[in-house]
Phi, psi and omega in degrees: 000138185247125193312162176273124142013268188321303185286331171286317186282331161290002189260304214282344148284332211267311141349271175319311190301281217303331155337282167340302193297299170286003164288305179297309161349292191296308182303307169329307174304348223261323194229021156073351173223139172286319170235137201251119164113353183222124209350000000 
């Protein structure tokens, strides 16, 4: 059965977001700012 429209464009946002996430997750933990360089 082939997956539905919907479910590849939620895959296919969803992915990149949790990415996003723990990327930032991490700098914060490492350097305490969400955008490093900027207060």
């Amino acid at each position: 059965m082939q997956p539905s429209n919907k479910t590849i464009l939620e895959r296919s946002i969803g992915r990149p977001a949790m990415m996003a996430f723990v990327l930032l997750t991490g700098v914060y933990l490492t350097t305490g700012q969400l955008i490093p360089g900027v207060v």
